[in-house]
C-alpha positions in Angstrom: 0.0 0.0 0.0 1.3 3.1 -0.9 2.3 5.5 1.8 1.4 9.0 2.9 4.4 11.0 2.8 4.3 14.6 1.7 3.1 17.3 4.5 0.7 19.9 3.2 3.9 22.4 3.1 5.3 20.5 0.3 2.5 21.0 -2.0 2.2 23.6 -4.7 -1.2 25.7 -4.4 -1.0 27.9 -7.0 -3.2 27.7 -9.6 -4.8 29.2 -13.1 -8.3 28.2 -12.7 -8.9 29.0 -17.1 -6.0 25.9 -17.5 -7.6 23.5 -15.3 -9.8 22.0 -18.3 -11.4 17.8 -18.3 -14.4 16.2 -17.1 -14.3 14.1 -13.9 -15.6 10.8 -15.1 -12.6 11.3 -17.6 -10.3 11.9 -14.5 -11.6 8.9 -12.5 -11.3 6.7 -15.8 -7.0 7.9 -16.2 -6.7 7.3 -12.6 -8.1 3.5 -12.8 -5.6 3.0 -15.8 -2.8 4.2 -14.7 -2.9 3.2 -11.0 -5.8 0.2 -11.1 -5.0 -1.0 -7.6 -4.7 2.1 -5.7 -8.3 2.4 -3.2 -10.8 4.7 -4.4 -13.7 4.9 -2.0 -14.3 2.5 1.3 -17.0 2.6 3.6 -16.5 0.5 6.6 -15.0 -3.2 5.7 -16.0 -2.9 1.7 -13.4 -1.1 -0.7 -13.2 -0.6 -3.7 -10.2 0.0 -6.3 -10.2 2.4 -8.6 -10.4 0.0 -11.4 -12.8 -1.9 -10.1 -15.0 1.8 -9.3 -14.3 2.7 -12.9 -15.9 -0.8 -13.9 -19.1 -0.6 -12.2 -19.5 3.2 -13.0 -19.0 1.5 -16.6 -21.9 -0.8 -16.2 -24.1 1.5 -14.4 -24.1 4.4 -17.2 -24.7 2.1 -20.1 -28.0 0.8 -18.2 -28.6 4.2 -18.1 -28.4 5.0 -21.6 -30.2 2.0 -22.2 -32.8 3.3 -20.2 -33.2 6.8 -21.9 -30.9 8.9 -20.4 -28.8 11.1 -23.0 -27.1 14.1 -22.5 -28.3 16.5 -20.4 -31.1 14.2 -18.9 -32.0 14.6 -15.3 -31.0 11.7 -13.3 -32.2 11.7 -9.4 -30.1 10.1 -7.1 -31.9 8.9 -4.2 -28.9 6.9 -2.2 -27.2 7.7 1.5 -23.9 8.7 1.8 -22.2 5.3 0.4 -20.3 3.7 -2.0 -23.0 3.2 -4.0 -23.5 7.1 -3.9 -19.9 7.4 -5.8 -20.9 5.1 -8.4 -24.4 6.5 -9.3 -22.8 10.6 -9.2 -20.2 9.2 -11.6 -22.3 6.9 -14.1 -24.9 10.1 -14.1 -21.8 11.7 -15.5 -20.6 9.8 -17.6 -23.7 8.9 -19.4 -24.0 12.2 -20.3 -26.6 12.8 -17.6 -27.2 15.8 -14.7 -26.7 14.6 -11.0 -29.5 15.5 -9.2 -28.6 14.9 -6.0 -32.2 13.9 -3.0 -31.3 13.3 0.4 -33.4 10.0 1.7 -33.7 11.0 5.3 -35.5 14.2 4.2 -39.4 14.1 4.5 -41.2 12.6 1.4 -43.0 15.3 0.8 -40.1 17.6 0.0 -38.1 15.0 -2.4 -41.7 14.5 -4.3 -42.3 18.4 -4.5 -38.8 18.7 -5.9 -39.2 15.6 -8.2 -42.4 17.0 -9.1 -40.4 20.2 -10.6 -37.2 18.4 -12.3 -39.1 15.7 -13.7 -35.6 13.3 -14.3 -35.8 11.0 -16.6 -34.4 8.1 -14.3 -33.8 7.5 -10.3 -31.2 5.5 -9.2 -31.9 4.3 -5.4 -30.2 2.3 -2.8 -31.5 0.8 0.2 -33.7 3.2 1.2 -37.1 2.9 -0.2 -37.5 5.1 -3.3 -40.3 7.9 -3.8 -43.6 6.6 -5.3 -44.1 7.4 -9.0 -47.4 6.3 -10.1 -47.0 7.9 -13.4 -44.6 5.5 -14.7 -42.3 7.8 -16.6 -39.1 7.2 -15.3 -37.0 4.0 -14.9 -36.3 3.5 -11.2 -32.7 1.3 -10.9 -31.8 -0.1 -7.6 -28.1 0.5 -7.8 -27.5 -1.2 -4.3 -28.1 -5.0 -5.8 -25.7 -4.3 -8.5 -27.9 -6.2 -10.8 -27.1 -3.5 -14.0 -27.9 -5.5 -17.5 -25.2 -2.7 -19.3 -22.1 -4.0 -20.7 -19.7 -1.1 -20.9 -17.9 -2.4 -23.8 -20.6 -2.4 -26.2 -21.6 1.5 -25.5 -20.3 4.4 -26.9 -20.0 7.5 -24.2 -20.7 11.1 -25.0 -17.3 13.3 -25.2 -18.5 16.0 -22.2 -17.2 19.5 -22.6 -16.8 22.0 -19.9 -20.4 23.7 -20.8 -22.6 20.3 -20.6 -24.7 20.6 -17.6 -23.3 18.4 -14.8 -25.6 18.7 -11.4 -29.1 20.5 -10.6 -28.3 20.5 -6.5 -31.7 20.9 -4.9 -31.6 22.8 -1.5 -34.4 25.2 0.2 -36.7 27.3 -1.3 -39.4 30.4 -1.0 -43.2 29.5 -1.0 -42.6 25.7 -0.9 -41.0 25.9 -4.3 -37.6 23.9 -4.4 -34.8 25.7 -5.5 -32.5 23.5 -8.3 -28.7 25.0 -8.7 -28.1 24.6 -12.6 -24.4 24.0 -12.8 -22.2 23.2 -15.9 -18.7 20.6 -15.9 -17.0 24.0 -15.2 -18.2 24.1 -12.0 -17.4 20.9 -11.2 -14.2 20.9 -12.4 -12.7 24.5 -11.2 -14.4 23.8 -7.7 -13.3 20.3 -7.0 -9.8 20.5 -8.9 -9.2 23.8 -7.8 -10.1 22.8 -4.1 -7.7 19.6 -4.1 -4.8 22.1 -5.1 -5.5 24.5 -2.2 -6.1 21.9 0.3 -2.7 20.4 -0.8 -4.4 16.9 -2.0 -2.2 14.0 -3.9 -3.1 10.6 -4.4 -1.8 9.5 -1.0 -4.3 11.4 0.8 -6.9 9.4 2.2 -9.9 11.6 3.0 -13.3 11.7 4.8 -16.6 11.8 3.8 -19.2 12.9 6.5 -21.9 15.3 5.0 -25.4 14.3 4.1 -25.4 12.9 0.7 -27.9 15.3 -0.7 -26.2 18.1 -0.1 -23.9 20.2 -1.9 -20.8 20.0 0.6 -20.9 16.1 -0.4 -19.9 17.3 -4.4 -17.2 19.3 -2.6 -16.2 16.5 -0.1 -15.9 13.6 -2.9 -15.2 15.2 -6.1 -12.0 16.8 -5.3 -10.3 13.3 -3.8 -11.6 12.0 -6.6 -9.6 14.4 -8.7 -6.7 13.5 -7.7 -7.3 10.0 -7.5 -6.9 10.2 -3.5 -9.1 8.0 -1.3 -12.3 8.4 0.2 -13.5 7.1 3.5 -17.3 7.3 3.9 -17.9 7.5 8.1 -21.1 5.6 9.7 -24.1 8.0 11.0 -23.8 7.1 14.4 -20.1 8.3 14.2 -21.0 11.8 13.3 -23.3 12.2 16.4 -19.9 12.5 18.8 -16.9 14.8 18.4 -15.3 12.3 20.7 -16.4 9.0 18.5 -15.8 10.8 15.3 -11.8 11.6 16.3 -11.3 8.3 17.1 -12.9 7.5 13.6 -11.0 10.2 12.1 -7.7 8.7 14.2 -8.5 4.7 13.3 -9.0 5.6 9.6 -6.0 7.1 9.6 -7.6 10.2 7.6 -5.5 12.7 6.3 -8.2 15.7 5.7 -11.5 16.0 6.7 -14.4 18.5 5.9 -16.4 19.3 9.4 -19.2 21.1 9.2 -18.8 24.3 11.7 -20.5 23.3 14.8 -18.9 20.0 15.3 -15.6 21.3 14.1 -15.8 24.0 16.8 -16.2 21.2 19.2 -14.2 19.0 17.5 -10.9 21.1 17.5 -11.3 21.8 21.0 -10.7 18.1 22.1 -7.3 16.6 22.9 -5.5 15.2 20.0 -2.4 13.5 20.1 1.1 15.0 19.6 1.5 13.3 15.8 -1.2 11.7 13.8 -1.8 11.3 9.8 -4.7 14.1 10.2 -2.5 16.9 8.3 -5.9 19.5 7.8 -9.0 19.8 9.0 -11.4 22.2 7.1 -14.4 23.8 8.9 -17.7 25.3 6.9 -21.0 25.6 6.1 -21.6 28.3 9.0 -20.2 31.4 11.2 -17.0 29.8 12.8 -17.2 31.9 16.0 -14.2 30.0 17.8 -10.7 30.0 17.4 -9.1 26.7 17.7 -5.9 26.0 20.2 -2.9 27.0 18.3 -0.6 23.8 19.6 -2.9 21.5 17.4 -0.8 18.9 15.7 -2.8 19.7 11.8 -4.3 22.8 10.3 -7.9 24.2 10.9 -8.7 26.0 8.1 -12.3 27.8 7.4 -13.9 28.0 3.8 -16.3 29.8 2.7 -18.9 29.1 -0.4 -22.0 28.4 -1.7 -24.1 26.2 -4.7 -24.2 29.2 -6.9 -20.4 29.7 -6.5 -18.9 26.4 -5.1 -15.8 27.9 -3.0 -15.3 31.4 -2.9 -12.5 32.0 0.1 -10.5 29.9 1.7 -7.9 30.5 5.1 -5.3 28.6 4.0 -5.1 30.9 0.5 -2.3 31.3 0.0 -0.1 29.0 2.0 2.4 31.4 2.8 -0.2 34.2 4.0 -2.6 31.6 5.5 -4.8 32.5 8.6 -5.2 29.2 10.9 -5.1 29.1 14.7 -1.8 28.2 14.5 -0.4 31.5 12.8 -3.2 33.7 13.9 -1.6 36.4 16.2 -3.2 37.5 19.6 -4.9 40.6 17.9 -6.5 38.7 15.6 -8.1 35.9 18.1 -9.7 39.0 19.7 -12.5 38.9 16.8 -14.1 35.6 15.4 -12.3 33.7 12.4 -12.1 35.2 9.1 -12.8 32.9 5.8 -9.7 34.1 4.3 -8.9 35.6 1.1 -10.6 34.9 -2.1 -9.7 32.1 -3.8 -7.8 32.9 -7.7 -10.5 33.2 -10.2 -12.6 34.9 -7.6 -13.3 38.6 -6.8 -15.6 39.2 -3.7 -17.0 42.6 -3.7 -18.8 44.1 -1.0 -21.9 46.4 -2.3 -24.9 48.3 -0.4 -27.9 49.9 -2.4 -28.0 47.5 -5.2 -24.5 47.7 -7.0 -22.8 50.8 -4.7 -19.5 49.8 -3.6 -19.6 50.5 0.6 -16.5 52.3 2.5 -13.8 50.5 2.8 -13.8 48.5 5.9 -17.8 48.8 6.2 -20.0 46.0 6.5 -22.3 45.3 3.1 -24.0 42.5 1.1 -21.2 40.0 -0.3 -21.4 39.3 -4.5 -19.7 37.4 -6.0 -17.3 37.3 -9.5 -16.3 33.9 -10.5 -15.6 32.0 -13.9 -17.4 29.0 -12.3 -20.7 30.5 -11.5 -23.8 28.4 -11.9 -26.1 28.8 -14.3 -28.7 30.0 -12.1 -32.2 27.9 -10.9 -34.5 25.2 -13.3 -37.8 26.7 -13.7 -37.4 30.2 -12.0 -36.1 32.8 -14.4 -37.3 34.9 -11.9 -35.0 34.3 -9.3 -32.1 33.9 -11.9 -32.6 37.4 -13.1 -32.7 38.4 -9.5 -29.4 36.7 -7.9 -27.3 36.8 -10.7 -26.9 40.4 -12.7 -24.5 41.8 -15.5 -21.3 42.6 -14.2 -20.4 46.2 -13.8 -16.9 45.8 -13.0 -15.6 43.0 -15.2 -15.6 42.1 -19.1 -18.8 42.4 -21.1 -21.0 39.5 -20.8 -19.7 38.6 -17.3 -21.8 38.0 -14.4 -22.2 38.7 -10.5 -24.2 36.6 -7.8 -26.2 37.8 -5.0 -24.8 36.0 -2.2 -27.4 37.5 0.1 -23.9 37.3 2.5 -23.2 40.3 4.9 -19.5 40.5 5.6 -16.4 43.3 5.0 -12.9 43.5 4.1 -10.2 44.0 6.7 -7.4 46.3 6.2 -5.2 43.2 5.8 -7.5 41.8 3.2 -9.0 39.1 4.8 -12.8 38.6 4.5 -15.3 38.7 7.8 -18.7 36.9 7.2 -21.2 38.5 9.3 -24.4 35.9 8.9 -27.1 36.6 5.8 -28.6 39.4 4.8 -31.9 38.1 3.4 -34.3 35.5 4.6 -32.0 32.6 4.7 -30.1 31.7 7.9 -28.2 29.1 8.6 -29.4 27.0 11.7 -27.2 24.3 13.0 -24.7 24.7 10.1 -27.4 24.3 7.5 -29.0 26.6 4.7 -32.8 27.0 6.1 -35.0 29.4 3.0 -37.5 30.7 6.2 -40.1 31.3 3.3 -40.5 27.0 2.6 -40.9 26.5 6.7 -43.8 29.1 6.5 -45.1 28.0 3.4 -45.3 24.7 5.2 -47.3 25.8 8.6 -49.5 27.8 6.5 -50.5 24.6 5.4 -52.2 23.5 8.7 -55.6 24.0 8.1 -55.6 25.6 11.5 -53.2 28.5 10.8 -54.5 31.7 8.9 -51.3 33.5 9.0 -47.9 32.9 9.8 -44.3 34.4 10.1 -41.5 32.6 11.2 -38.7 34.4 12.9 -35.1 34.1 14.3 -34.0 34.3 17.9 -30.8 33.3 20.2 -31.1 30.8 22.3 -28.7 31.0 25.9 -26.3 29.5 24.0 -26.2 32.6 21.0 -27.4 29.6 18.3 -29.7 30.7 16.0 -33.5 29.1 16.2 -36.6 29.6 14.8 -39.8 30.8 16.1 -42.9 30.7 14.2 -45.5 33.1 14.9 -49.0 32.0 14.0 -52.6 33.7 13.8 -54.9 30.4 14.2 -57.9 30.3 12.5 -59.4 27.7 14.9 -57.6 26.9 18.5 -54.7 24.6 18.0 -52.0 23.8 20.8 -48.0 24.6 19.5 -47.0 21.1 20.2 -49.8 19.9 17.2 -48.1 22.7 15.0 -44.5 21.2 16.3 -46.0 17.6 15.5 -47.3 19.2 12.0 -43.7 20.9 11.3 -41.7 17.5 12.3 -43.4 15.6 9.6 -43.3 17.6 6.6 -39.6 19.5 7.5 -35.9 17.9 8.0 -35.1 18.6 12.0 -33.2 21.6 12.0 -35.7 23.7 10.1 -38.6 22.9 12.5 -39.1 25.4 14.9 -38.7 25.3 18.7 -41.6 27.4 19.6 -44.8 28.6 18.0 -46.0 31.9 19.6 -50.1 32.2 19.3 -50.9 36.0 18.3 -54.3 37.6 17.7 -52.5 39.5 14.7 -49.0 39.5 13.2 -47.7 43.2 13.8 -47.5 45.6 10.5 -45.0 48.9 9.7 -46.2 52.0 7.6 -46.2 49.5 4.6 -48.9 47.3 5.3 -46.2 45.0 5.7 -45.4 42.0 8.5 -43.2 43.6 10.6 -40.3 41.0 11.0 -38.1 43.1 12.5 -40.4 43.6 16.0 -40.7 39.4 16.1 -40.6 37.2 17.8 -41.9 38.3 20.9 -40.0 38.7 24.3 -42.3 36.3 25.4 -41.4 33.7 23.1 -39.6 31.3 25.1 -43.1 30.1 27.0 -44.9 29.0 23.8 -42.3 26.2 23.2 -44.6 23.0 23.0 -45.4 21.1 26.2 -47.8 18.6 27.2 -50.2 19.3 30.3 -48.0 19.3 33.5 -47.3 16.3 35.6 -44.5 16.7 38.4 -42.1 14.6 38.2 -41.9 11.4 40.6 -39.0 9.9 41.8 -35.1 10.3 41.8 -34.5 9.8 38.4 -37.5 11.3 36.4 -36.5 14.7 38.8 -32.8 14.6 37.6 -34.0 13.9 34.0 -36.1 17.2 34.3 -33.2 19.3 35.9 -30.8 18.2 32.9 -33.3 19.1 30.1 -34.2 22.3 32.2 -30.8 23.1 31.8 -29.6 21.6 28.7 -32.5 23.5 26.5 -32.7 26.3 28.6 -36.6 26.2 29.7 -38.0 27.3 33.3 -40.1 23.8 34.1 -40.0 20.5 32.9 -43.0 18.1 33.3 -42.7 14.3 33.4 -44.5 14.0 30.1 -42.6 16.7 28.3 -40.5 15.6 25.9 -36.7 16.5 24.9 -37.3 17.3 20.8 -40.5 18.8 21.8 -39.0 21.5 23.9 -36.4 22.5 21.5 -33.5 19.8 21.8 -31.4 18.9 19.1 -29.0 16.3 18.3 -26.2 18.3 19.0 -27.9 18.7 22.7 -28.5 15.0 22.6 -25.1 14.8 22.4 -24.4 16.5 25.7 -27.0 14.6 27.6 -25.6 11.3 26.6 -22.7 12.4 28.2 -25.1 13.9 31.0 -26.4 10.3 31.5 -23.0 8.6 31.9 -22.3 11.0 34.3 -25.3 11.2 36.3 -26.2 7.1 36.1 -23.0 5.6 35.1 -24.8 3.9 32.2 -24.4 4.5 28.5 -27.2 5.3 26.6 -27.7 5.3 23.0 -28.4 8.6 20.9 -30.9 6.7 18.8 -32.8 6.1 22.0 -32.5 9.5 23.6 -34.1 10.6 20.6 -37.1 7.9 20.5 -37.6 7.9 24.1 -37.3 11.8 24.9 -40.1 12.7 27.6 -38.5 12.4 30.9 -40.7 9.7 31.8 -40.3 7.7 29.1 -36.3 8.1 29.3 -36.2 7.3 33.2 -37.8 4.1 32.7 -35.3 3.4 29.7 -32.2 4.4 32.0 -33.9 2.1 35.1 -33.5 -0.5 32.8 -30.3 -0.4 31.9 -29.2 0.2 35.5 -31.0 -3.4 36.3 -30.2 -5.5 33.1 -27.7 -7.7 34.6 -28.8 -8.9 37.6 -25.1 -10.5 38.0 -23.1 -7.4 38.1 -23.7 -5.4 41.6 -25.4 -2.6 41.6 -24.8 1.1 41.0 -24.4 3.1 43.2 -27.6 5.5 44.3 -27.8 8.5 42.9 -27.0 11.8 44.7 -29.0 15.0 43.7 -26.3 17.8 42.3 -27.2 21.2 41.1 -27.7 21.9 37.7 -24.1 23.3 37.6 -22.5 20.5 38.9 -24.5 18.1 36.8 -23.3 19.9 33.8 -19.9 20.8 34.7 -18.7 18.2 32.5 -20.7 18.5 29.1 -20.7 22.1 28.4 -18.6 23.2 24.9 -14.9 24.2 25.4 
C-alpha cells in the first residue's frame, strides 16, 4: 500500500483556474488506468479499487443510456452517503446525464415536490425505499443490488465539454417551491480541482466523507479526492453524532483531511489530539465559525467559505504562505471571530450596499460574488435567476455577479469577515434553512390563517426559529411542532410557536419581522399538560433538560425534541447520563424515548439489566451546575 508522505507544506497551491480543463468521469477513468490498484472509496469493511470503481461506473451508465438517459437528462439520485452514492454521481456523469442529488432521510414530501419540478428522466436508489411514481415515466434502478444488465464495452459515451450541464443541486426554497442549482462541468471541475490544489491533495491522501449525501458539501467532499485520484473514507451515521467517537474514527481511519461542518468542528478542535497523527488539515464550513481553535494542534484548521451558486469562494489557508489558521493567527486577531480568508484565484468578492454601490472600505455590506465557475442560475425560476445573478459592472462584457445575500467586510489586511445573511435565509445548526419554505409549510395546517417565522438566540447565541402563528381555529403549538416535524428535515422545524391575535404591520402594510418574535417567546415552546415529576431519576432527568435546553419547568410528560433539543444537545445529555447514572445510553434512543418519563424508565433499565453485576451506586442530587460541569462546549 502506498504511503502517505508529503506534508501539506510541500504542496504547490497555485493555480490558473482558465487551465484547469477535463471532465471528472474522464479523471476517474485515467486514474483507474494508470494506477488500477490504488483504493478509491471504502466505507466500513468494503473497498473498492479504482479500477474496479471505474468498472461498475461503466456498467451503471450504459443501463442508463439503455434506459433513456442522454445528454443532459436529469437523473435523481436517491442513495445515503455510500459507496453506491460514488458510483451512481459518476455513471450520471458519464452517461452524459445531470446529478440530481435527494437526500433520503429528508421528508417525502419535500423529495416528491422537488421531483415534481425536475421531472428526471431516471432515479437511481439504494437501500432506502424510493419515492412513489405512479406515473410511470421514469426507470427506477436499484443501484445497491448491483444487478445493472449494461455492458460497458458495447456502449459508446458522450465526449463532455466543460459547458454540458453536470448537477441540478436541490436545496431550500421560497413559498414551498424547491430551488434546483443549474451547474455546468466547469463548475465541477474549477471547484473540485481547484479545491484539491489548495487543500494540498495528492493521491496519497486518504480523506473523509461525512456530510449528508444530498447536499452540496458532499460534491465538494468527494469530487476533489476524486480528482486527484486520492481515497475516500465514507464515516457511519452514528459516528457523526460525537466529536469524541468521530476523532477516534478520524484517528482509526487514519484520515489525512476531513471537511467538518462548523459546529462540530468547533467542538471537535477543541478536544485533545495526540502530539502526531496522519490528520494533516481539518477544514471547517457551512456556518459562522465563531471560535478559534488551540494553536498547539498537531494539523491545520482551516475555514472555507462558499455556496451552490459559486462552489468555493475563500478559503484560510489561500495562500499558504499568508494563510490565517489558529496556528499562525496572532493574539490581535483571536480577539474577533475567524475570518474565511482571502478569495480564492478566479474569484473577486466585492462588498456592495444599495443594489451595486460599492460600501467604505472597511464597512459591513451585502457580499457578491465574480467567478468564472458560477452556476447557471435555478431550473424553472427565471425569476430568481434574473434576480441573484446580474450583469457585471466591473468586469468584461458578458460577465456576471451573484447575489450571495452574504453580509460581511474586508479587513485592512484583506482578509474577508462573514457576518451571517442578509436576506431570509439563515443558517441553523450549520445548514442553509430558505424561512419562506418552513412558513409555506405551517400555513399549510388548516388551523393556521397566517404565519411568520422568525429568528432568535437561544442561551447559547445559536440561532432558532420561532414561528408566529394567527390560528384560525384553537390549535396547541406542540400539534403545529408535530405538523412541522413531519413535513420538514429537523433543523428547520421550529422550537416554539408563539399564538398572536394579529402579526404586527409597519407604515407599509407589511409583516413587521423586524419587532418578532416576541420577548415572550420562550413560553410557547410546545409542552404537554404538566405532571411533576416522581421519583429520583425522572426529577434529575427534568433538571438536565431544564438546563440543557434552557426552559423554566420541565413536566414528566414533556419531551426533549418537543421542547427544543437537538442532536447536538443529545449529544451532551448522553454524556449527561453517563455521568449522572454511570450507564451508557444510546443517541438513537435519547431521541425515540425523549419525555423524561419515558427516558427514566429506559435508563432504570439499563441500570438493572444484569442482575449478576452489583449494583450502581444511588444517585445523589447535584445542582444543575455541577451536573453539567462536564458537558458544556470548550
Amino acid at each position: 500500500m502506498e504511503q502517505y508522505s508529503r506534508t501539506i507544506e510541500d504542496q504547490d497551491r497555485t493555480f490558473d483556474p482558465s487551465h484547469l480543463t477535463g471532465v471528472l468521469p474522464d479523471r476517474v477513468r485515467e486514474h483507474a488506468e494508470a494506477f488500477p490498484d490504488r483504493p478509491a472509496v471504502r466505507r466500513g469493511q468494503t473497498q473498492l479499487t479504482y479500477a474496479q470503481l471505474d468498472r461498475r461506473v461503466d456498467r451503471l451508465a450504459c443501463t442508463l443510456i439503455e434506459e433513456g438517459v442522454s445528454r443532459g437528462s436529469l437523473v435523481a439520485i436517491h442513495i445515503e452517503r455510500s459507496i453506491e452514492w460514488v458510483v451512481a454521481m459518476l455513471a450520471t456523469l458519464r452517461a452524459g446525464g445531470v446529478c440530481m442529488t435527494l437526500d433520503p432521510r429528508s421528508p417525502l414530501e419535500r423529495i416528491e415536490r422537488a421531483l415534481e419540478v425536475a421531472r428526471p428522466v431516471a432515479l437511481l436508489s439504494g437501500q432506502m425505499p424510493p419515492p412513489s411514481d405512479e406515473s410511470n415515466e421514469r426507470a427506477t434502478i436499484r443501484v445497491d443490488h448491483g444487478v445493472l444488465t449494461g455492458d460497458g464495452n458495447r456502449v459508446s459515451f458522450p465526449e463532455l465539454g466543460e459547458d454540458d450541464l453536470a448537477y441540478a443541486v436541490h436545496t431550500s426554497g421560497s413559498e414551498g417551491r424547491p430551488k434546483i442549482v443549474l451547474a455546468q462541468h466547469r463548475w465541477l471541475t474549477i471547484g473540485a480541482a481547484g479545491g484539491a490544489l489548495i487543500n494540498g491533495t495528492t493521491a496519497h491522501d486518504r480523506g473523509s466523507w461525512l456530510g449528508p449525501a444530498g447536499a452540496g458539501i458532499a460534491i465538494n467532499e468527494v469530487c476533489g479526492l476524486l480528482w486527484m485520484g486520492a481515497s475516500i473514507h465514507i464515516a457511519e451515521q452514528e459516528v457523526l453524532t460525537s466529536p469524541v467517537d468521530l476523532r477516534a474514527w478520524l484517528l482509526e481511519n487514519r484520515i489525512t483531511q476531513t471537511f467538518v461542518i462548523t459546529p462540530i468542528g468547533e467542538v471537535l478542535q477543541a478536544l485533545e489530539w495526540p502530539e502526531h497523527s496522519e490528520l494533516r488539515l481539518m477544514t471547517l464550513g457551512g456556518d459562522r465559525l465563531n471560535r478559534w481553535g488551540p494553536s498547539g494542534l498537531s494539523f491545520e484548521v482551516a475555514v472555507s467559505y462558499g455556496s451552490l451558486e459559486a462552489f468555493q469562494i475563500a478559503n484560510s489557508i489561500h495562500p499558504w504562505d499568508r494563510r490565517c489558521t489558529p496556528t499562525t493567527a496572532s493574539e490581535e486577531l483571536r480577539r474577533s471571530p475567524p475570518p474565511v480568508g482571502r478569495a480564492l484565484p478566479g474569484v473577486r468578492v466585492h462588498v456592495l450596499e444599495n443594489d451595486l454601490e460599492r460600501t467604505p472600505a472597511g464597512s459591513i455590506g451585502e457580499l457578491w460574488i465574480e467567478s468564472n465557475s458560477l452556476s447557471l442560475g435555478y431550473m424553472a425560476d427565471s425569476a430568481l435567476t434574473a434576480d441573484r445573478f446580474r450583469p457585471n459592472p466591473f468586469g468584461a462584457p458578458g460577465s456576471r455577479l451573484y447575489r450571495s445575500g452574504d453580509a460581511g467586510r474586508f479587513r485592512e489586511d484583506g482578509l474577508l469577515e462573514h457576518h451571517g445573511r442578509i436576506d431570509g435565509i439563515v443558517k441553523v445548526r450549520g445548514n442553509r434553512v430558505e424561512i419562506g419554505e418552513v412558513e409555506w409549510v405551517l400555513g399549510g395546517h388548516p388551523d393556521v390563517e397566517q404565519v411568520c417565522v422568525a429568528t432568535a438566540s437561544g442561551r447559547d447565541q445559536r440561532t432558532q426559529l420561532v414561528a408566529c402563528v394567527v390560528a384560525r381555529n384553537k390549535v396547541d403549538p406542540i400539534e403545529l411542532r408535530s405538523y412541522a416535524a413531519l413535513r420538514l428535515q429537523d433543523f428547520m422545524v421550529p422550537i416554539a410557536y408563539v399564538l398572536m391575535d394579529a402579526l404586527p404591520m409597519n407604515t407599509n402594510h407589511k409583516i413587521d419581522r423586524g419587532a418578532l418574535p416576541p420577548a415572550d417567546w420562550e413560553r410557547w415552546r410546545p409542552t404537554r399538560p404538566f405532571r411533576e415529576p416522581k421519583g429520583d431519576t425522572e426529577e434529575t432527568l427534568a433538571a438536565l433538560y431544564t438546563d440543557l435546553i434552557g426552559v423554566e419547568r420541565v413536566g414528566a410528560d414533556d419531551g426533549f425534541l418537543e421542547l427544543g433539543g437537538d442532536s447536538l444537545l443529545a449529544v451532551r445529555l448522553r454524556v449527561a447520563l453517563e455521568s449522572e447514572f454511570g450507564i451508557t445510553v444510546p443517541l438513537r434512543e435519547i431521541m425515540e424515548r425523549s419525555t423524561v418519563s419515558g427516558l427514566a424508565r429506559r435508563v432504570v433499565e439499563l441500570r438493572e439489566k444484569d442482575e449478576g453485576e452489583p449494583l450502581l451506586p444511588p444517585i445523589v442530587r447535584r445542582s444543575k451546575d455541577e451536573a453539567t460541569r462536564g458537558i458544556r462546549e470548550p
